[in-house]
PATORDREN-140562 format. One record per residue (C-alpha): residue number from 1; x, y, z. Coordinates in Angstrom, 1 decimal. Example, Ala and Ser with C-alpha at 12.3 -4.5 7.8 and 13.67 -1.06 7.14 Angstrom:
residues 2
   num       xx       yy       zz
     1     12.3     -4.5      7.8
     2     13.7     -1.1      7.1
//
This chain:
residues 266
   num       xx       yy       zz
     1     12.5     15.2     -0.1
     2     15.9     13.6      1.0
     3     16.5     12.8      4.6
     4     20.0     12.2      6.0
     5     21.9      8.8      5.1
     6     21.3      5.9      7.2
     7     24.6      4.4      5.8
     8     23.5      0.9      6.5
     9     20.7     -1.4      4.8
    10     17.6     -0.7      7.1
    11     16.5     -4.5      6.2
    12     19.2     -6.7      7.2
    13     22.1     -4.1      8.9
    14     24.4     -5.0      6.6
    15     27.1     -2.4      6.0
    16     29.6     -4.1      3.6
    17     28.0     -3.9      0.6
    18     27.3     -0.8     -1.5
    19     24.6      1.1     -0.2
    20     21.3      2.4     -2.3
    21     19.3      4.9     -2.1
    22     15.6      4.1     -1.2
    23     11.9      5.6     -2.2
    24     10.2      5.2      1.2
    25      6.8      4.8     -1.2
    26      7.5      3.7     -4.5
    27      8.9      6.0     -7.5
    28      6.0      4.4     -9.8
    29      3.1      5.6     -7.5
    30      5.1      9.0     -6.8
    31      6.4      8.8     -4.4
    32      9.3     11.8     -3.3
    33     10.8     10.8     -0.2
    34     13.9      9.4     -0.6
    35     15.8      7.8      2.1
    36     19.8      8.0      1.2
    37     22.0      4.7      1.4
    38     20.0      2.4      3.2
    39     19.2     -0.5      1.4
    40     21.9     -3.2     -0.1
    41     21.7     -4.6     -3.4
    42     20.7     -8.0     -1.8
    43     17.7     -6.5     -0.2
    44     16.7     -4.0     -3.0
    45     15.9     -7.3     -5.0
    46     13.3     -7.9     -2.3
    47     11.8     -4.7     -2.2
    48     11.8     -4.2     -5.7
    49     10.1     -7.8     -6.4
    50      7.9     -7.0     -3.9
    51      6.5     -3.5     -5.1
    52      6.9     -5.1     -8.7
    53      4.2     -7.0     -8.0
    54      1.5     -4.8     -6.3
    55      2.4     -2.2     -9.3
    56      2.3     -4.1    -12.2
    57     -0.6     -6.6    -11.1
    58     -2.8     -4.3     -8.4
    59     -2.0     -1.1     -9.3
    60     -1.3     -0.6    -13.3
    61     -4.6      0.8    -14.5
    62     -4.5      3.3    -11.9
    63     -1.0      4.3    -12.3
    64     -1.8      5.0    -16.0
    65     -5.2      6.9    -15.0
    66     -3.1      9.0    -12.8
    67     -0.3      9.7    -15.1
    68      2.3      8.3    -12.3
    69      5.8      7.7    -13.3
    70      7.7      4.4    -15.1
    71     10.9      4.2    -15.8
    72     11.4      1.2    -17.8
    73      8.0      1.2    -20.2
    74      5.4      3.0    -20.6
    75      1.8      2.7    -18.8
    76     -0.9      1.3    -21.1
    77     -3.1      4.0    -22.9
    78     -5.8      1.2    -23.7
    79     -7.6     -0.7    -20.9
    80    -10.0     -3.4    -20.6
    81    -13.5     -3.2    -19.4
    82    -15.3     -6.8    -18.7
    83    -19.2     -5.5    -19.0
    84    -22.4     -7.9    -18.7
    85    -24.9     -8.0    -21.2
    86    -27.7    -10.6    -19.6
    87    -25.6    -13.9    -19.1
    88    -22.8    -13.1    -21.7
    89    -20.2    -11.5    -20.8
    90    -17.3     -9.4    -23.1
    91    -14.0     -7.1    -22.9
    92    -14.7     -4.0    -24.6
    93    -11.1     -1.8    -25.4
    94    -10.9      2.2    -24.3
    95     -8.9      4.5    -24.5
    96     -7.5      5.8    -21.1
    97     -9.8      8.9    -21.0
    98    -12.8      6.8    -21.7
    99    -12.3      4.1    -18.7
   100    -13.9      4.3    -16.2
   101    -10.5      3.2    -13.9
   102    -11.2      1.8     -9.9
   103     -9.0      0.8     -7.8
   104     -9.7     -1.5     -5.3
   105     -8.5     -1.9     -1.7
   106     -8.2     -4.6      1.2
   107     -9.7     -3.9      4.5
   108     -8.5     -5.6      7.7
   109     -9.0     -5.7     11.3
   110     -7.0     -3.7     13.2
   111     -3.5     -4.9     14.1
   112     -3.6     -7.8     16.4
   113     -0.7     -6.5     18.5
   114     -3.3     -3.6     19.5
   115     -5.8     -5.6     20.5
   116     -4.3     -8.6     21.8
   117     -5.7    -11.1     18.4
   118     -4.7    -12.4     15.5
   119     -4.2    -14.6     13.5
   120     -1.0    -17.4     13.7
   121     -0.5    -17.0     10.0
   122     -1.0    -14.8      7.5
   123     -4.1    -12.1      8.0
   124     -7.5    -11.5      8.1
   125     -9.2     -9.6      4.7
   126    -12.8     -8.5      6.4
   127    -13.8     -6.8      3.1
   128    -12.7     -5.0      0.4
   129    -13.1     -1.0     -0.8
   130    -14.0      0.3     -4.6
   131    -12.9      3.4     -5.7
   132    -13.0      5.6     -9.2
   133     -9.6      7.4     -9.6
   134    -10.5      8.6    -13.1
   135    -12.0      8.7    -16.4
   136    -15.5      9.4    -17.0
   137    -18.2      8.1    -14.4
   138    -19.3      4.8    -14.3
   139    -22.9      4.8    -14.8
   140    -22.5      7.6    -18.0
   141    -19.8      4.7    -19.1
   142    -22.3      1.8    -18.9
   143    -25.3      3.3    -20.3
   144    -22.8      4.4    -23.6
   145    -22.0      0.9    -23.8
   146    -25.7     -0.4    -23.6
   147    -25.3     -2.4    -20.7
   148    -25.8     -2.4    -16.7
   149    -23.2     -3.9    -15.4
   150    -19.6     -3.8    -14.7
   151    -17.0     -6.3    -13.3
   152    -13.7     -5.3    -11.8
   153    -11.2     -7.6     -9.8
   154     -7.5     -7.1     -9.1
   155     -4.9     -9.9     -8.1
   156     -3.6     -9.9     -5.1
   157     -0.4    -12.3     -5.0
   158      0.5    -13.8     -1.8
   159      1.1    -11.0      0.8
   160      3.1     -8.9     -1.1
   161      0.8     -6.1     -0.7
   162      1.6     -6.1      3.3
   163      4.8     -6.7      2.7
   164      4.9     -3.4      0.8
   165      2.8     -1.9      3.2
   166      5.6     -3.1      5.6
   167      8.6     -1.4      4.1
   168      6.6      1.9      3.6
   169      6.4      1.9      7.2
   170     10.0      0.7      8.3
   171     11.5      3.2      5.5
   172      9.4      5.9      7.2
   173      9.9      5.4     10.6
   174     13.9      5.3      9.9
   175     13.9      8.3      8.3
   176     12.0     10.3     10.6
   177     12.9      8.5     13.8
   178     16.5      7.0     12.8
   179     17.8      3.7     13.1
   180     18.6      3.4     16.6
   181     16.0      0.9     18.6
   182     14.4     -0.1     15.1
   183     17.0     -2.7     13.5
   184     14.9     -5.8     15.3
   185     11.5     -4.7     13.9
   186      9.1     -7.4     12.8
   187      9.3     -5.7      9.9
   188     12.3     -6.8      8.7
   189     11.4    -10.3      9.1
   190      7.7     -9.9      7.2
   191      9.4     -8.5      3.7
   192     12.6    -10.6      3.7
   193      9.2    -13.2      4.0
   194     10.8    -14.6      7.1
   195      7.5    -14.4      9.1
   196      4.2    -14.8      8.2
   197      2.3    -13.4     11.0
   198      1.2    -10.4      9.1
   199     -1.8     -9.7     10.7
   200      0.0     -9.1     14.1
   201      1.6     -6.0     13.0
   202     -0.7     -5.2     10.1
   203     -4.1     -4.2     10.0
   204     -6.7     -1.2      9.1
   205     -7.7      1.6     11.5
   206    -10.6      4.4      9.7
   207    -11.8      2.3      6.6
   208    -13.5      5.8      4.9
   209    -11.2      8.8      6.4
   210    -11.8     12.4      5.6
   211     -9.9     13.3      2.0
   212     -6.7     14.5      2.4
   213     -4.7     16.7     -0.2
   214     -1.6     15.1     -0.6
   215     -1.6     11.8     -3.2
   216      0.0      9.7     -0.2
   217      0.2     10.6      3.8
   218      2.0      9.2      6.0
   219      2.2      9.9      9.8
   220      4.0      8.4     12.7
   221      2.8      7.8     16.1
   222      4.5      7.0     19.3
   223      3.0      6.0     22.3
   224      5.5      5.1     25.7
   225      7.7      2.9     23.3
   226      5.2      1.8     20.6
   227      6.0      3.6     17.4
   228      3.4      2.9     14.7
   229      3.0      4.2     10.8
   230     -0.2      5.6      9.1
   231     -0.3      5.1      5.8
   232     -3.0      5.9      3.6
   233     -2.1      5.4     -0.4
   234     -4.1      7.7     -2.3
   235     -5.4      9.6      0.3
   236     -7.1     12.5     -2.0
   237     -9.3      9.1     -2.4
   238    -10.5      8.8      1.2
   239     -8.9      5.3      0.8
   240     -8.5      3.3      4.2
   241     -5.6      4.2      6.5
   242     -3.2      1.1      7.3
   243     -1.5      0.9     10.8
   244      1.8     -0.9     10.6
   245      3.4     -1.5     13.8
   246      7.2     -0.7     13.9
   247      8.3     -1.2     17.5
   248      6.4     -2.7     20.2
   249      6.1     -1.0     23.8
   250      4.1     -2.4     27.0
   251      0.4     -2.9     27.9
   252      0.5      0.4     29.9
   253      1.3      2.6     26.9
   254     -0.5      0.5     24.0
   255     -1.8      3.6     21.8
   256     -5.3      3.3     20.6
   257     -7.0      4.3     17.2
   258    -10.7      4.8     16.1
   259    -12.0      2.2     13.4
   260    -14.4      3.2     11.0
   261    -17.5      2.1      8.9
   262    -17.5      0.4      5.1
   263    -18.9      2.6      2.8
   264    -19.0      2.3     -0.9
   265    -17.6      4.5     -3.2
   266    -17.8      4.6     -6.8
//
């Protein structure tokens, strides 16, 4: 899907430099909607650093397991399992229909600009969600390899997951909403890494939502003058549903979401 041109760079304002075309979620996770000339080369160096690192370090078994797009190389068809056998541990190699691929997921409070908290810097992780996006299940996997146990652990680098998280949301809320009223975002200032009160205008509202059919969803809400993003990555996964505030708006009209319980799911 292509929404109209924004014909300036929807991260700094910039309009004298050539103007790019922008995936609002990442070409590499699938991501269709495409937002025309609204990012400059200065600031797609950013964005793409950014999203570089959640997709190569967070998100590059799962991308293979899901077959997702790459455009320079292509995704791994071998992948790594770290089992436990007693107190030695080992890497065992399978091939991709054999792995039993999670992904895993940060879980936060909600935003602090909702509920009047946060932290000065940086932001609160409360907890963390497993999921299996493919390959045979775990247990059938284990007892083939003659052991009980498991580990899996993703790097997370810095806050370049929020900051991803962050231009999802700006992209998003442009497009749908337009420029007008949105070029002094926070946003703007978390992924140029400018800010580092994340947790202010980041956070989680249902941890375990109801499945949804679509690989990603994401939904705007406005409330008086607040104008905040859903976005749930995955969301055929019940995977938790990130609120990223966009614009802020008064006490009066502060818009208010449910918050839900940690459950496991492997």
């Amino acid at each position: 899907m292509k929404y109209a041109p924004i014909a300036e760079c929807i991260y700094c304002g910039t309009t004298q430099q050539p103007l790019t075309d922008e995936h609002i979620i990442a070409y590499a996770l699938g991501g269709d909607k495409i937002l025309p000339k609204s990012s400059c080369g200065t600031c797609q160096t950013v964005t793409s650093k950014v999203e570089r690192s959640v997709l190569r370090d967070m998100l590059l078994q799962v991308r293979a397991q899901l077959g997702l797009p790459s455009r320079k190389k292509s995704l791994p068809k071998i992948m790594p399992l770290v089992v436990h056998n007693g107190n030695e541990q080992s890497t065992v190699e399978l091939e991709k229909a054999n792995h039993p691929t999670m992904a895993t997921f940060l879980l936060y409070p909600m935003p602090g600009a909702l509920e009047g908290e946060a932290p000065e810097r940086g932001i609160n992780v409360i907890g963390t969600q497993l999921y299996q996006v493919g390959g045979p299940p775990l247990k059938q996997v284990l007892d083939a390899l003659g052991t009980k146990n498991a580990t899996f652990s993703e790097e997370f680098k810095g806050s370049e997951f929020e900051k991803m998280l962050a231009k999802i949301a700006l992209a998003y809320a442009v497009a749908e909403h337009g420029i007008d009223g949105l070029r002094e975002s926070p946003l703007q200032k978390i992924i140029q890494g400018e800010i580092d009160d994340v947790g202010k205008w980041i956070g989680c509202g249902l941890w375990h939502p109801e499945p949804n059919p679509n690989l990603h969803d994401l939904k705007l809400v406005e409330s008086g003058k607040w104008l905040v993003v859903s976005v749930r990555l995955f969301a055929h996964l019940r995977t938790p549903e990130y609120l990223v505030i966009v614009r802020v708006g008064g006490e009066t009209d502060r818009p208010t979401f449910p918050h839900g319980e940690l459950v496991v799911e492997v």
